[in-house]
TORFI-199856 format. One record per residue: residue number from 0; residue in one letter; x, y, z of N, C-alpha, C in turn. Coordinates in steps of 0.2 Angstrom, whole numbers, plus 5000, padded with zeros to 4 digits. Example, Ala and Ser with C-alpha at 12.3 -4.5 7.8 and 13.67 -1.06 7.14 Angstrom:
2
+-----+------+------+------+------+-------+-------+-------+------+------+------+
:  nr : rest : n.c1 : n.c2 : n.c3 : ca.c1 : ca.c2 : ca.c3 : c.c1 : c.c2 : c.c3 :
+-----+------+------+------+------+-------+-------+-------+------+------+------+
:   0 :    A : 5066 : 4972 : 5039 :  5062 :  4978 :  5039 : 5066 : 4984 : 5039 :
:   1 :    S : 5064 : 4989 : 5035 :  5068 :  4995 :  5036 : 5064 : 5000 : 5039 :
+-----+------+------+------+------+-------+-------+-------+------+------+------+
REM end
This chain:
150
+-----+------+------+------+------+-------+-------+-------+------+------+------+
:  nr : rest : n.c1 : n.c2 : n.c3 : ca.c1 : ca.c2 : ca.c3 : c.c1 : c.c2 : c.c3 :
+-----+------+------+------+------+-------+-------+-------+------+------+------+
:   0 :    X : 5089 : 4880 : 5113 :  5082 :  4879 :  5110 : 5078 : 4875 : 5115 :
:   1 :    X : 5072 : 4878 : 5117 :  5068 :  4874 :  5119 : 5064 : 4866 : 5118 :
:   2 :    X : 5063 : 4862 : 5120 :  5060 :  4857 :  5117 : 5052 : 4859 : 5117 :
:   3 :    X : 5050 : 4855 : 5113 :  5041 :  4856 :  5110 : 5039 : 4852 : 5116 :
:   4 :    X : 5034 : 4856 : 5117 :  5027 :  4851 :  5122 : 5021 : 4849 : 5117 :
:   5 :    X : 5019 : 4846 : 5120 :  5012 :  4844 :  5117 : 5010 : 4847 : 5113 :
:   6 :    X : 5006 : 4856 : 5118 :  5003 :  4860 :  5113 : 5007 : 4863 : 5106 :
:   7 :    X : 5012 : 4861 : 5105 :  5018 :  4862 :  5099 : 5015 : 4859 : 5097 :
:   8 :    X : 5015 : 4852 : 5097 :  5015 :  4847 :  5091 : 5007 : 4849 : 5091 :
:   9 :    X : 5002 : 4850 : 5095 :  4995 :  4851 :  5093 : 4994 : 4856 : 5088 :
:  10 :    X : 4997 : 4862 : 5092 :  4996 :  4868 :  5086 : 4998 : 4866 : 5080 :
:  11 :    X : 5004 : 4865 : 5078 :  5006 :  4865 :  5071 : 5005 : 4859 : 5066 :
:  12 :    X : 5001 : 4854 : 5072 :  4997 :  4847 :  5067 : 4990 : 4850 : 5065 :
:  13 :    X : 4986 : 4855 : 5067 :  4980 :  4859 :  5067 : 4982 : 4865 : 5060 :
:  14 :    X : 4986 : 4869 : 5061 :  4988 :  4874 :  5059 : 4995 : 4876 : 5052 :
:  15 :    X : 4998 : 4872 : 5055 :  5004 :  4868 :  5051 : 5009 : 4872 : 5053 :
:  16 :    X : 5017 : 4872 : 5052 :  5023 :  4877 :  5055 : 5023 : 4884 : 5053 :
:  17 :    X : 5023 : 4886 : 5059 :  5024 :  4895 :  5060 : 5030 : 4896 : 5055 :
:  18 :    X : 5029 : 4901 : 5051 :  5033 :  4904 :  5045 : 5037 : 4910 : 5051 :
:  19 :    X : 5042 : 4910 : 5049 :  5044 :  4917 :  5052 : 5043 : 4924 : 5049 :
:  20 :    X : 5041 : 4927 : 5052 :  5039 :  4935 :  5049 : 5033 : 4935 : 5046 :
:  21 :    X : 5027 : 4929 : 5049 :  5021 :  4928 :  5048 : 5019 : 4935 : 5047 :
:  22 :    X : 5019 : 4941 : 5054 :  5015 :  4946 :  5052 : 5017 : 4949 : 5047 :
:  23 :    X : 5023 : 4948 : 5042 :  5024 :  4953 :  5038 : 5022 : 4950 : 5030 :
:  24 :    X : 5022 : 4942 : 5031 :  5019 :  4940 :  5026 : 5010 : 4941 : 5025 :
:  25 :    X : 5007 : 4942 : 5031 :  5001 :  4945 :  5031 : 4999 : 4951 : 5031 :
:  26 :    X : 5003 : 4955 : 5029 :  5004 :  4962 :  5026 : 5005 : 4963 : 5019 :
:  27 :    X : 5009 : 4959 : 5016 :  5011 :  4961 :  5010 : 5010 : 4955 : 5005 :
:  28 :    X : 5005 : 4951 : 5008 :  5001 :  4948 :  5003 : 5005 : 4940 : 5001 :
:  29 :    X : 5007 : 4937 : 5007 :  5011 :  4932 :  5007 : 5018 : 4932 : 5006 :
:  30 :    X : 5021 : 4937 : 5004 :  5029 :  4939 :  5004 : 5031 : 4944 : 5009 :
:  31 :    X : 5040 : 4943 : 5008 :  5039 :  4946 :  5012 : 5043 : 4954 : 5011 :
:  32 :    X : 5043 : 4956 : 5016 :  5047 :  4966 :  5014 : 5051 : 4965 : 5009 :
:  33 :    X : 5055 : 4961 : 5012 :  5064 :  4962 :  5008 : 5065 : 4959 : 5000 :
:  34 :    X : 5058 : 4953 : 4998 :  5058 :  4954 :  4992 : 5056 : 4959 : 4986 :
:  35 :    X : 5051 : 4962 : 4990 :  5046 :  4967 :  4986 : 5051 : 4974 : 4980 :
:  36 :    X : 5049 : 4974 : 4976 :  5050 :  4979 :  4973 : 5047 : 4985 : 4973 :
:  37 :    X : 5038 : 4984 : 4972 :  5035 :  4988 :  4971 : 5031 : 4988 : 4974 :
:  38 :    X : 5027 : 4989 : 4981 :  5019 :  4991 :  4983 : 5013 : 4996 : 4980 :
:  39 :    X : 5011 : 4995 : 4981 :  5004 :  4997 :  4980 : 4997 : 4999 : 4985 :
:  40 :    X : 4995 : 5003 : 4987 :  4989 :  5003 :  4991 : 4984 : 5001 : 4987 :
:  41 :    X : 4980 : 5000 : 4992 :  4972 :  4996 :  4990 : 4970 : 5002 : 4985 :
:  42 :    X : 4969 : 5009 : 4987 :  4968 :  5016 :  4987 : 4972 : 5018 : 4980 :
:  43 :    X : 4977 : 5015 : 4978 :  4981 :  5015 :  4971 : 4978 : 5013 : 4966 :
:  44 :    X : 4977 : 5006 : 4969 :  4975 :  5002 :  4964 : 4967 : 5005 : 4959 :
:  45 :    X : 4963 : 5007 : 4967 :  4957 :  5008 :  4963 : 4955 : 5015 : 4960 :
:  46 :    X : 4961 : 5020 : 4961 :  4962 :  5025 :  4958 : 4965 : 5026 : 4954 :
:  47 :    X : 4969 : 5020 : 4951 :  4972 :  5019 :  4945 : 4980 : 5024 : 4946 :
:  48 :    X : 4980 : 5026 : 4953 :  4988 :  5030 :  4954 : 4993 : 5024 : 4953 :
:  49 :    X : 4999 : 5026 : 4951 :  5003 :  5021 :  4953 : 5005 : 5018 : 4946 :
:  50 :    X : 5001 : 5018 : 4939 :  5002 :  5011 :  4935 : 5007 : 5014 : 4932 :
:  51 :    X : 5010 : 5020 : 4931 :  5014 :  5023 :  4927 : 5021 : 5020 : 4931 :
:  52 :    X : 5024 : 5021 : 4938 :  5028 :  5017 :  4942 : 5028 : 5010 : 4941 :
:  53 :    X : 5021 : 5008 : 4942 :  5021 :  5000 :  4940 : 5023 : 4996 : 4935 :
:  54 :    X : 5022 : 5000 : 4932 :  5024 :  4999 :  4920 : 5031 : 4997 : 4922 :
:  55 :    X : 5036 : 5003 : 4924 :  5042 :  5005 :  4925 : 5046 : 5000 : 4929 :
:  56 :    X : 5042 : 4998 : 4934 :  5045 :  4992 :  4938 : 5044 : 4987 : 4935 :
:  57 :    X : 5040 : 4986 : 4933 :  5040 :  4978 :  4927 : 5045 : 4978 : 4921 :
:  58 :    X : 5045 : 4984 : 4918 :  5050 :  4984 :  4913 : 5057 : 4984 : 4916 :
:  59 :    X : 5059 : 4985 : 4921 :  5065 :  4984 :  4926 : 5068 : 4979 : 4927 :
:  60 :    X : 5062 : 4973 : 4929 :  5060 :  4969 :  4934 : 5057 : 4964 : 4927 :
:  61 :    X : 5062 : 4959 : 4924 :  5055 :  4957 :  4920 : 5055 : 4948 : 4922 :
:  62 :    X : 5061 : 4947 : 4927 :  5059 :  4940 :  4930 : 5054 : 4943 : 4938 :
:  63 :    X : 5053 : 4946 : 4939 :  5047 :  4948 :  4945 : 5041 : 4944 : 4944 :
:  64 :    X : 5035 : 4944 : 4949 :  5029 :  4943 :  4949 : 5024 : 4947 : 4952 :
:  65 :    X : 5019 : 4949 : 4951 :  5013 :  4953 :  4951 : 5008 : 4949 : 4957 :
:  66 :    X : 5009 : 4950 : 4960 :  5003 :  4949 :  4968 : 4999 : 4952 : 4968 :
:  67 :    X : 4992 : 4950 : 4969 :  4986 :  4955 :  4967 : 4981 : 4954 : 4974 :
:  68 :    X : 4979 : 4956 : 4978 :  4972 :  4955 :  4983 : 4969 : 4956 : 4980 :
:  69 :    X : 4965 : 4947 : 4982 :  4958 :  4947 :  4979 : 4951 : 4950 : 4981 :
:  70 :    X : 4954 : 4953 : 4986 :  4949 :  4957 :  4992 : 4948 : 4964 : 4988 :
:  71 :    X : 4951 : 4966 : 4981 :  4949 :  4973 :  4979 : 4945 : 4971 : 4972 :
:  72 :    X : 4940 : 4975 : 4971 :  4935 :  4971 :  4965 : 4938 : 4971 : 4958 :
:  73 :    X : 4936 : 4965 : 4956 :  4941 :  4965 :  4950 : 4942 : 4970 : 4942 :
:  74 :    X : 4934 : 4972 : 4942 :  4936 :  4981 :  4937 : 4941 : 4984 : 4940 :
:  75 :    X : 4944 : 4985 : 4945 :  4949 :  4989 :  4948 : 4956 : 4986 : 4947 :
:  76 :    X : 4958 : 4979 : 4945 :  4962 :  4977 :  4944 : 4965 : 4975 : 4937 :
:  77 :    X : 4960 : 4977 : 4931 :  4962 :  4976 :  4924 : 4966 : 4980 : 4922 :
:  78 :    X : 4970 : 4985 : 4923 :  4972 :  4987 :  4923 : 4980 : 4986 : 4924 :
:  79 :    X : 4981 : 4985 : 4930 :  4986 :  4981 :  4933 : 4988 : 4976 : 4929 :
:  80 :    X : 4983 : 4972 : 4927 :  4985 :  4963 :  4924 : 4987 : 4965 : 4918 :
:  81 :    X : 4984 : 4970 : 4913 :  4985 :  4971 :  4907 : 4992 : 4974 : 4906 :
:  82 :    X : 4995 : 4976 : 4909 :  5003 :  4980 :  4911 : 5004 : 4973 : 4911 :
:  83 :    X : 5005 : 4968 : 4918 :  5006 :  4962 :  4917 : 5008 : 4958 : 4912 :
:  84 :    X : 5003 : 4958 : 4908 :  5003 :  4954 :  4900 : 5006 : 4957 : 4896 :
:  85 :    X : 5009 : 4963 : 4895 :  5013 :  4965 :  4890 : 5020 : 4965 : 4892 :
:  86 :    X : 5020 : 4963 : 4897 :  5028 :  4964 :  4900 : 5028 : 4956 : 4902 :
:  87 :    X : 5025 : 4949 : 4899 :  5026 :  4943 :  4901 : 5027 : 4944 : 4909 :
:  88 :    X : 5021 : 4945 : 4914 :  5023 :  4944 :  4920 : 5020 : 4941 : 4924 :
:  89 :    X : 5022 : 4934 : 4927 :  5017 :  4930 :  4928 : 5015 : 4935 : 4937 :
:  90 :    X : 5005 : 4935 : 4935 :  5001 :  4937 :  4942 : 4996 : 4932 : 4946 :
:  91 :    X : 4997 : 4934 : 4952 :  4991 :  4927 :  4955 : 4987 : 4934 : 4960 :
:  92 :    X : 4983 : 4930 : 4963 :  4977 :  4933 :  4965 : 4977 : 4929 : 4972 :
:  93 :    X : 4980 : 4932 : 4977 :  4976 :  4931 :  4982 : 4972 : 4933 : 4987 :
:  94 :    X : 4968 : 4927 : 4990 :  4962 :  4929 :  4993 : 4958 : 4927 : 4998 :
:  95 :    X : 4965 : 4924 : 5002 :  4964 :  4923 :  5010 : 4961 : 4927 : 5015 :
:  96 :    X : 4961 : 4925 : 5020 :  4959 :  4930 :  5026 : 4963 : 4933 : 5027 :
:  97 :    X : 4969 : 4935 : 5025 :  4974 :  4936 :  5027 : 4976 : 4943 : 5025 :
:  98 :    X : 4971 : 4941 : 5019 :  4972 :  4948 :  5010 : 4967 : 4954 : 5013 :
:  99 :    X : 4963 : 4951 : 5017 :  4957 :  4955 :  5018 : 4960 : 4962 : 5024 :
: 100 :    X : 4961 : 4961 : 5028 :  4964 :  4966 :  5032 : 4971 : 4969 : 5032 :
: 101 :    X : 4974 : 4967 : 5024 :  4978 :  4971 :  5023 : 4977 : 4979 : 5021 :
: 102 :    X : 4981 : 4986 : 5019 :  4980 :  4990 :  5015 : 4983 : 4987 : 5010 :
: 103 :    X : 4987 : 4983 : 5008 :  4992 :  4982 :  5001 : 4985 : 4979 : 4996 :
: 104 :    X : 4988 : 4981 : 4990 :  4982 :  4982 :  4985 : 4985 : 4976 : 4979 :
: 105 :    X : 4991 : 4978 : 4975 :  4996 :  4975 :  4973 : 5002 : 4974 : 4975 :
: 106 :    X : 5007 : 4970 : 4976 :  5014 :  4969 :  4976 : 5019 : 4967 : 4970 :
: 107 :    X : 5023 : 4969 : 4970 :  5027 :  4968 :  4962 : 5035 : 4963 : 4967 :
: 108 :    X : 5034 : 4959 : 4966 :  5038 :  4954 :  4968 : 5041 : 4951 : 4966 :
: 109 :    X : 5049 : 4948 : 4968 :  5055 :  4942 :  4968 : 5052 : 4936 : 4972 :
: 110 :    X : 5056 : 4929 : 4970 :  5055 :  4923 :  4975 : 5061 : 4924 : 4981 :
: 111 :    X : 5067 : 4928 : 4979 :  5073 :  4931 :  4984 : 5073 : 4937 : 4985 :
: 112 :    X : 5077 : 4939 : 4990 :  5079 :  4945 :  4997 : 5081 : 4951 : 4990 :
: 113 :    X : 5080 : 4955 : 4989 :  5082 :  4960 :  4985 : 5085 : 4967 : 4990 :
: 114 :    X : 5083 : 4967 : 4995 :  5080 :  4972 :  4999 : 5081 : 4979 : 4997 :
: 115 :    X : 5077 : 4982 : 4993 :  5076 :  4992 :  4992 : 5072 : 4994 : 4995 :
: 116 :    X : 5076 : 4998 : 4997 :  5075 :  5002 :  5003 : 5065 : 5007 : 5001 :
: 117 :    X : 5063 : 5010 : 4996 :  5058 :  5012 :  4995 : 5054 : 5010 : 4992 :
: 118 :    X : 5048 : 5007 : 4993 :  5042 :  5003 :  4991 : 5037 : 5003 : 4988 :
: 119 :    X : 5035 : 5011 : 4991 :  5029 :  5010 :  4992 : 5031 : 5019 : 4986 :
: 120 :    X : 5025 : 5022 : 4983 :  5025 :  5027 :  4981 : 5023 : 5032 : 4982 :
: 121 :    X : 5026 : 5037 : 4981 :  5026 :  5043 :  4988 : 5021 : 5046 : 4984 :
: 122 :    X : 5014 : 5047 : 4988 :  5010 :  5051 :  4984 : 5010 : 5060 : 4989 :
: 123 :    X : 5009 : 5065 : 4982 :  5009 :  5069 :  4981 : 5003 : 5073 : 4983 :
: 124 :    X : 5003 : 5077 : 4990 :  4998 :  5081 :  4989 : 4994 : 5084 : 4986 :
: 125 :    X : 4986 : 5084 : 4985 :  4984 :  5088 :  4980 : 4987 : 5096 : 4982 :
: 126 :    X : 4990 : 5098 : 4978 :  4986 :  5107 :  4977 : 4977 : 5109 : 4977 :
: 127 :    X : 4977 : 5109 : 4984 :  4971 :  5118 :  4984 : 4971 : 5125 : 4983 :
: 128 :    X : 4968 : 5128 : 4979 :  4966 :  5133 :  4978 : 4964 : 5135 : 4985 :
: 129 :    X : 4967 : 5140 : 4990 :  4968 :  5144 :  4994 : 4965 : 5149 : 4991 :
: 130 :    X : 4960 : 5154 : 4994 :  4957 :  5161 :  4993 : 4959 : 5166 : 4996 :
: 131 :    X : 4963 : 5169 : 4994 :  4965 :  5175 :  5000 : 4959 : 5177 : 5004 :
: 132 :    X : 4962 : 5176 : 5009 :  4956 :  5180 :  5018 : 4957 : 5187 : 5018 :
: 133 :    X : 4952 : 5188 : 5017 :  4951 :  5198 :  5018 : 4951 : 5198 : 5024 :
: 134 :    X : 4956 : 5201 : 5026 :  4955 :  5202 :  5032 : 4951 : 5208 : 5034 :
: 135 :    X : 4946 : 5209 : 5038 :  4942 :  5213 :  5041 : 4946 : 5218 : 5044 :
: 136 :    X : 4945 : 5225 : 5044 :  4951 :  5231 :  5048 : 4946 : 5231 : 5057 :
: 137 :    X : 4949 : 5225 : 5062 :  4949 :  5228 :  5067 : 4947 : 5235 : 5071 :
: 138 :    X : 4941 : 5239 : 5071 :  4943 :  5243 :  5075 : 4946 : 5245 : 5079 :
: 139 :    X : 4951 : 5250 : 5081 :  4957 :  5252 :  5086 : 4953 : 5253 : 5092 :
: 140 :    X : 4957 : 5253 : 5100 :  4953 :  5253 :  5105 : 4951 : 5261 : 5105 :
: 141 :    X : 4955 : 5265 : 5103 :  4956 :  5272 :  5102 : 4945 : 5272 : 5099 :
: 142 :    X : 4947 : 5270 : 5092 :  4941 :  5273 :  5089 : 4934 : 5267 : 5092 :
: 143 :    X : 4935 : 5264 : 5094 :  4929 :  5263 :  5101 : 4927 : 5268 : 5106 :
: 144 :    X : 4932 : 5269 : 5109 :  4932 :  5273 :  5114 : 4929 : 5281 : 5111 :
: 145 :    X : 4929 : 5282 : 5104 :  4927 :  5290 :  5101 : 4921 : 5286 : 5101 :
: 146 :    X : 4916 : 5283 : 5098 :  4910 :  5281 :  5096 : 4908 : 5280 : 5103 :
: 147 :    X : 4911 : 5282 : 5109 :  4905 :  5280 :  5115 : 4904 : 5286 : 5116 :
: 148 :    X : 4907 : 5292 : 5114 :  4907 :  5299 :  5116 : 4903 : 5304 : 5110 :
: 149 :    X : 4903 : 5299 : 5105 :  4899 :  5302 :  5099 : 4893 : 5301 : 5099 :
+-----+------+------+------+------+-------+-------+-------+------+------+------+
REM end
């Protein structure tokens, strides 16, 4: 290990000590990968996808906690809390700088390492309504060739 210079001690007396996996805590809303149970996009939460998974996880998970970004508008989160309260799940709201340029919307999380493997919910393309292409009948080089002689 290396010894601290100055600007160690200056940084971290300004800023306080470097967390490890800081970028990952700043992703997922102050926790980290390996505790999460359940993510959520910003995009989930305010389309209401996802609360049927998220019921599920809570009722799974009932010593878990609910993490909410305070950066998505709060009509958009009642939903969420209200799951929460029926399943006693305590939620916090945060809403640091940190919240703001995440995608994650909500997090369903442990205080410990759980680590499972899938997080996030696999959203399901819409189906389109494709219209059969008529395709137009090409005329053949043949029947060009008659219409210049007709």
């Amino acid at each position: 290990m290396s010894k601290k210079n100055v600007d160690d001690y200056l940084t971290e007396g300004m800023y306080g000590t470097r967390l490890p996996k800081d970028h990952e805590r700043k992703q997922f809303l102050g926790t980290l990968r390996e505790r999460i149970v359940l993510a959520l996009t910003k995009g989930q939460v305010m389309s209401n996808k996802g609360l049927e998974q998220l019921e599920k996880a809570m009722k799974e998970n009932p010593d878990a906690k609910l993490i909410i970004n305070g950066h998505v508008s709060y009509r958009f989160l009642t939903e969420e809390k209200k799951i929460a309260d029926k399943y006693n799940i305590p939620h916090s709201t945060i809403t640091d700088e940190d919240a703001k340029d995440t995608d994650i919307g909500a997090v369903l999380t442990y205080d410990y390492a759980i680590d499972k493997e899938d997080i996030f919910i696999k959203e399901e393309p819409e189906q389109t309504k494709q219209e059969p292409v008529e395709e137009k009948s090409q005329p053949s080089f043949i029947s060009k060739i008659k219409k210049w002689f007709n």
